[in-house]
N, C-alpha and C positions, 0 to 999 in steps of 0.2 A: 368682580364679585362672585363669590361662588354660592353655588346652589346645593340645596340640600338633596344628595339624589336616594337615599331609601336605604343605598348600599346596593351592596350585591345581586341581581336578581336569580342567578343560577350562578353562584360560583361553585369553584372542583377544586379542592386543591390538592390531590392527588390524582394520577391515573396508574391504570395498571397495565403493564409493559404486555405484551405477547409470552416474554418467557415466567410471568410469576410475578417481578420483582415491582416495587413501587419507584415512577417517577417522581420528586420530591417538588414538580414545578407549582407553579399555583395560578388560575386563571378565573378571577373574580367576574367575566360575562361581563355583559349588559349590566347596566345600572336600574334598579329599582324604575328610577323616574325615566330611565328611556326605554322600558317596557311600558309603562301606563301609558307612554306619549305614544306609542306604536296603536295601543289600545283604541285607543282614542281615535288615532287618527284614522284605523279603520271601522271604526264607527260612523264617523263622519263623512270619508269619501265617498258613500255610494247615497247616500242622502241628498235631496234634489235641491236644500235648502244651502246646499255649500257648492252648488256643480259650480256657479263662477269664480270661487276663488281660486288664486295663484298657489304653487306648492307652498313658497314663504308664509301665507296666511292661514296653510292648513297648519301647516310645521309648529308655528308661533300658538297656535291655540290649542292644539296637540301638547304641548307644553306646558301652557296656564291650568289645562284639565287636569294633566298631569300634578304639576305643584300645589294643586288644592286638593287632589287624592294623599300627596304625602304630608300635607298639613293636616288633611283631617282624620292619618291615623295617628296623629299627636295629642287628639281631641277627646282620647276615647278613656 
């Protein structure tokens, strides 16, 4: 099942060489939704209400926050 990730969150799609010229590559970053998820999750690790969770459980909810960030700018 695929996830709706936001798109791109910092794509380049060009760079510019040392001599002038343009490289033609293209590097679309991080996904929208796996920057919220980062977002999140360090919101959440230093907070005293998550010190027991395992990374899997931080990861997974980091995620859910995430997928309801790019649903609710569907909302607007």
């Amino acid at each position: 099942m695929s996830k709706d990730t936001g798109g791109a969150a910092f794509p380049c799609e060009q760079h510019e060489k040392q001599d002038g010229s343009w490289n033609e590559t293209f590097d679309a970053g991080m996904t929208l939704r796996d920057y919220f998820a980062a977002k999140a999750m360090q919101a959440s690790l230093p907070d005293p209400a998550y010190s027991t969770w395992d990374a899997a459980r931080h990861a997974r909810r980091a995620y859910s926050v995430a997928d309801a960030m790019i649903a609710a700018r569907g909302l607007e």
